[in-house]
C-alpha positions as CSV (number, residue, x, y, z in Angstrom):
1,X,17.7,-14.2,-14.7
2,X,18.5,-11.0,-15.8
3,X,16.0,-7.8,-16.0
4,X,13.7,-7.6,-19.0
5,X,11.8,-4.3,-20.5
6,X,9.0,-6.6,-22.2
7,X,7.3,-3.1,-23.2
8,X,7.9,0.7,-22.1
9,X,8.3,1.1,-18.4
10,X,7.3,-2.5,-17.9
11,X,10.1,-4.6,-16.5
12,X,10.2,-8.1,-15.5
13,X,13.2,-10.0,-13.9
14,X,13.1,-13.9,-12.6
15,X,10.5,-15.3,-14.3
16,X,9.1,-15.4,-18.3
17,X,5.8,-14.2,-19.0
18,X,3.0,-14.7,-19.3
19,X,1.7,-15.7,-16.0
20,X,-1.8,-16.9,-15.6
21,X,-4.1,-14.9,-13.4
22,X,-5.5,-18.4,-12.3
23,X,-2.7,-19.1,-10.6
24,X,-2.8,-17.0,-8.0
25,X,-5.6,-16.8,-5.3
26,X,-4.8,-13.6,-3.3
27,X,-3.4,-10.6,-3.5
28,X,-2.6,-7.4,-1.4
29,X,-2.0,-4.0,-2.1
30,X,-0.7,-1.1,0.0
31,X,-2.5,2.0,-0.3
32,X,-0.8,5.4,-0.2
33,X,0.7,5.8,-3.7
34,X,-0.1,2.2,-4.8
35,X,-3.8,2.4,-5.0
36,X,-4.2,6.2,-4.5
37,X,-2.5,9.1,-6.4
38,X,-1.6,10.7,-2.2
39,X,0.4,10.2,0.8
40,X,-2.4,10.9,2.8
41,X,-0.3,11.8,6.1
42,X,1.6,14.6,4.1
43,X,-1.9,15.8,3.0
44,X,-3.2,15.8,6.7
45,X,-0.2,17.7,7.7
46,X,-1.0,20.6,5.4
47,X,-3.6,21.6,7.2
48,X,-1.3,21.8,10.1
49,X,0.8,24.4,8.1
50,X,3.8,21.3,8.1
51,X,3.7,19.5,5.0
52,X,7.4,20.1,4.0
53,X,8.4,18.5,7.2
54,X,6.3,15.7,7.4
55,X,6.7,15.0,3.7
56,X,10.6,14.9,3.9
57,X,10.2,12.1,6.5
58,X,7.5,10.2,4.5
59,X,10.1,10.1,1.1
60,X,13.1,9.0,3.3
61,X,10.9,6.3,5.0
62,X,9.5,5.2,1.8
63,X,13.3,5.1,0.1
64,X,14.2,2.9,3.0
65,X,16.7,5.7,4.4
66,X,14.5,5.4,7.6
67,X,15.3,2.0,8.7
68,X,12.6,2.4,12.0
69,X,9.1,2.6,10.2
70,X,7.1,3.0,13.5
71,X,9.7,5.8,15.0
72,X,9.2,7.8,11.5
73,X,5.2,7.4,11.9
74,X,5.1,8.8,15.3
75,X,7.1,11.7,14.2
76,X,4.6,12.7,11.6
77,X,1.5,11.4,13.5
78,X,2.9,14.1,16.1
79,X,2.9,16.9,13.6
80,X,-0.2,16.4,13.0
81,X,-1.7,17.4,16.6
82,X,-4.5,19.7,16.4
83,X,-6.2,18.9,13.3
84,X,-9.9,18.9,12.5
85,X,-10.9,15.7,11.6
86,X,-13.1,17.6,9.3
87,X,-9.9,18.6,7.0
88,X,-9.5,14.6,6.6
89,X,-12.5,14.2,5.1
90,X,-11.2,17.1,2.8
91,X,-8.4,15.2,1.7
92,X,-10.5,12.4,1.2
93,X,-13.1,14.7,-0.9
94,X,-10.7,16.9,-2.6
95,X,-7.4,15.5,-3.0
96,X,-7.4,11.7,-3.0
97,X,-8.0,9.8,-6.5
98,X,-7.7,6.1,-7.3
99,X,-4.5,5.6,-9.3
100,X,-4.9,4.5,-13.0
101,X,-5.9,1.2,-13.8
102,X,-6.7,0.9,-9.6
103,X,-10.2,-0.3,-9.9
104,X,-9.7,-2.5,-13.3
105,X,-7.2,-4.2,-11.7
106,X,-8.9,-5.2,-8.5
107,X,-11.9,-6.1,-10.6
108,X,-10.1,-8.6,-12.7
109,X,-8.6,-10.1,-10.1
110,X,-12.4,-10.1,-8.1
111,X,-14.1,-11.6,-11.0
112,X,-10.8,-14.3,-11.0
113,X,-11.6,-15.2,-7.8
114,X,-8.9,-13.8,-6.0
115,X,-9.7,-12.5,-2.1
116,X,-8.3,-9.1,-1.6
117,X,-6.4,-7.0,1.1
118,X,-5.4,-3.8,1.5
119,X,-2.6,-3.3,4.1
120,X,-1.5,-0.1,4.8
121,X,1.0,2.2,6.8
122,X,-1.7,4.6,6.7
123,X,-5.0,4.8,8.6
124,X,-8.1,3.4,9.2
125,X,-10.1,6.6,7.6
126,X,-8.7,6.7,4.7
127,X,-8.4,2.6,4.3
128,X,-12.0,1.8,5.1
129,X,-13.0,4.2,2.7
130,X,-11.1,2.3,0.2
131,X,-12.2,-1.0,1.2
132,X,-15.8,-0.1,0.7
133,X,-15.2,1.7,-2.5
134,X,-13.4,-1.4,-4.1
135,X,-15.0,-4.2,-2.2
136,X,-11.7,-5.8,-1.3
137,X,-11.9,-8.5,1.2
138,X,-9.6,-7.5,4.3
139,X,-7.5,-4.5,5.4
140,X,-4.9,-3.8,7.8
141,X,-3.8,-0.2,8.9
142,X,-3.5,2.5,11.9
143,X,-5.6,4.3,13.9
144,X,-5.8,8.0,14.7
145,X,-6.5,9.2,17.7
146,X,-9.3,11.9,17.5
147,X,-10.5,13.7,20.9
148,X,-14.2,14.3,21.7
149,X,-13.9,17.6,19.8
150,X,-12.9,15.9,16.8
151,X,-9.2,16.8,16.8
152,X,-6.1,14.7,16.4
153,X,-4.4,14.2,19.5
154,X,-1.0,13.4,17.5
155,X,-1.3,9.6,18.8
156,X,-2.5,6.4,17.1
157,X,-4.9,3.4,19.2
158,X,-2.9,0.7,20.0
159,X,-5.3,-2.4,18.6
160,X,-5.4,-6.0,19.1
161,X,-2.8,-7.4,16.8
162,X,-0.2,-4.5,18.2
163,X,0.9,-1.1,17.7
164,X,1.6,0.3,14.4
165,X,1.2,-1.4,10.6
166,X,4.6,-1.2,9.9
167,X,6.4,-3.6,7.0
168,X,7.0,-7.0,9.4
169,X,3.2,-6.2,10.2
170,X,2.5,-6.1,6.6
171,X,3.9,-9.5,6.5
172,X,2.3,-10.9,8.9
173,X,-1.0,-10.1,7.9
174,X,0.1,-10.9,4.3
175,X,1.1,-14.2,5.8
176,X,-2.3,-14.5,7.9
177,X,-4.6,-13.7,5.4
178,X,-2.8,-16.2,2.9
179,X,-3.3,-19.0,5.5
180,X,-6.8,-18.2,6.5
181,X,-8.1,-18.5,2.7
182,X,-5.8,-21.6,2.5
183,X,-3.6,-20.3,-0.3
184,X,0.0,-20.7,0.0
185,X,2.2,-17.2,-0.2
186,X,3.3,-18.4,-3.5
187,X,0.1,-18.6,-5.0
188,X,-0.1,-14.9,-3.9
189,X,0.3,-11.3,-5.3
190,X,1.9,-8.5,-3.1
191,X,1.8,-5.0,-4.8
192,X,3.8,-1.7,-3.0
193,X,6.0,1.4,-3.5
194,X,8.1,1.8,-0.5
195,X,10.6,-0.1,1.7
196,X,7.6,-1.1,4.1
197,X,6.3,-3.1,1.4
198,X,9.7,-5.6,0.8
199,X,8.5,-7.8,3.5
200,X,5.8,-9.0,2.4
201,X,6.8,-8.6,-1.1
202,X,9.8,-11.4,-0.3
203,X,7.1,-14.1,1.0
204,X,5.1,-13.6,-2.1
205,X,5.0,-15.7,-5.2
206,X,5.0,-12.7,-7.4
207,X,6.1,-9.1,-6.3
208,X,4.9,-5.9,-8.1
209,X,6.6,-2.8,-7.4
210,X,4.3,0.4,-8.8
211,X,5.6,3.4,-9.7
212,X,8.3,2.6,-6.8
213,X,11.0,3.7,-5.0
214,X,14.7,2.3,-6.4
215,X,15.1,-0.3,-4.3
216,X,12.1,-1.9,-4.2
217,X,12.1,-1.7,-7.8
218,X,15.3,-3.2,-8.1
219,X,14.2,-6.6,-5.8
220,X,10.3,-6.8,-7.2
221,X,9.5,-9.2,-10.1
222,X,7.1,-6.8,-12.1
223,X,8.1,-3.4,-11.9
224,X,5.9,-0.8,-13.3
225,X,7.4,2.3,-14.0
226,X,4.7,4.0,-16.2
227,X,1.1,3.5,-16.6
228,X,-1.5,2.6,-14.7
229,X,-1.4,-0.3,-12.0
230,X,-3.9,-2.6,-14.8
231,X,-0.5,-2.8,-17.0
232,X,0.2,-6.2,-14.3
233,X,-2.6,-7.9,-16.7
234,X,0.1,-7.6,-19.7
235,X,2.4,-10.0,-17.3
236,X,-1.0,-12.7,-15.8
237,X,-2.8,-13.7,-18.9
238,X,-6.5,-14.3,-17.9
């Protein structure tokens, strides 16, 4: 089935709407320009006086140009060495806003029963921040390092389930969470902007790509290429 514009920057291919809200029991959104307005490892790295640099990987990971997610996120976790953790609780404060529609989105799908996740290249400060704010369910993401002074070492903490969140862990945990809440993948929603997100976009019943990257808009079922993330309730009737 061919692509459809059912309204401006609103596109649908694969399926006709509407969609019922009902019929889906999970779903999981990445974070860094998904739920939030920032990529908050570029941000980091401007305290660090390297921004440009760490940015320019960022973009070329996100446009799937970087085929090795967890070699990319060393890189920039690198750049980063030296950093107060004080400035990340600048970017947090000063910098980092919801994305449109963000927390009507995850409400709807709250009060539709729906359990939650966040999973998340990014890291644990920023994503249990998140978590809390929204009340969503579960998250997945990384771990910075921080030394007894408070400064970033330019590592991440290895932690039980592995190494780094990249996109086949972002599966996985999509995967996990699906069949710890009993819902089968197709009765659940998967929500990115980047290559790291097509993973466990493919497993889902119904991918939304937000604001995305070319090709993941060109392989998601919902694409939203203007407005705010709440425009996904014009596809899932309540």
């Amino acid at each position: 089935m061919p692509s459809e514009e059912i309204s401006p920057g609103l596109v649908i291919q694969g399926f006709k709407p509407p969609l019922k809200l009902s019929d889906f029991k999970l779903i999981a959104f990445d974070m860094d320009s998904t739920l939030i307005n920032i990529e908050c490892v570029d941000e980091i790295a401007d305290a660090a006086g390297r921004k440009a640099e760490v940015a320019a990987i960022t973009e070329a990971a996100m446009r799937g140009e970087i085929t090795d997610y967890k070699d990319s996120l060393r890189r920039r976790v690198a750049l980063l060495k030296g950093v107060k953790l004080s400035h990340l609780e600048q970017v947090y404060n000063e910098r980092l806003q919801l994305n449109p529609g963000a927390a009507r989105l995850v409400a709807a799908c709250q009060k539709a029963g729906m359990v939650t996740l966040l999973v998340s290249g990014g890291f644990t400060f920023f994503t249990d921040r998140i978590r809390d704010r929204l009340q969503i369910n579960a998250t997945r993401s990384n771990i910075l390092e921080v030394d007894e002074t408070g400064v970033l070492t330019g590592r991440m903490v290895d932690q039980l389930w592995g190494d780094i969140c990249d996109g086949e862990e972002k599966r996985r945990m999509f995967i996990q969470t699906c069949a710890g809440n009993g819902v089968h993948p197709r009765h659940a929603i998967a929500m990115g902007d980047g290559a790291n997100d097509l993973p466990m976009m493919s497993v889902a019943g119904l991918s939304v790509a937000y604001h995305a990257k070319p090709k993941v808009r060109e392989q998601a079922m919902v694409a939203i290429n203007a407005g705010g993330l709440d425009r996904l309730l014009e596809v899932l009737a309540a």
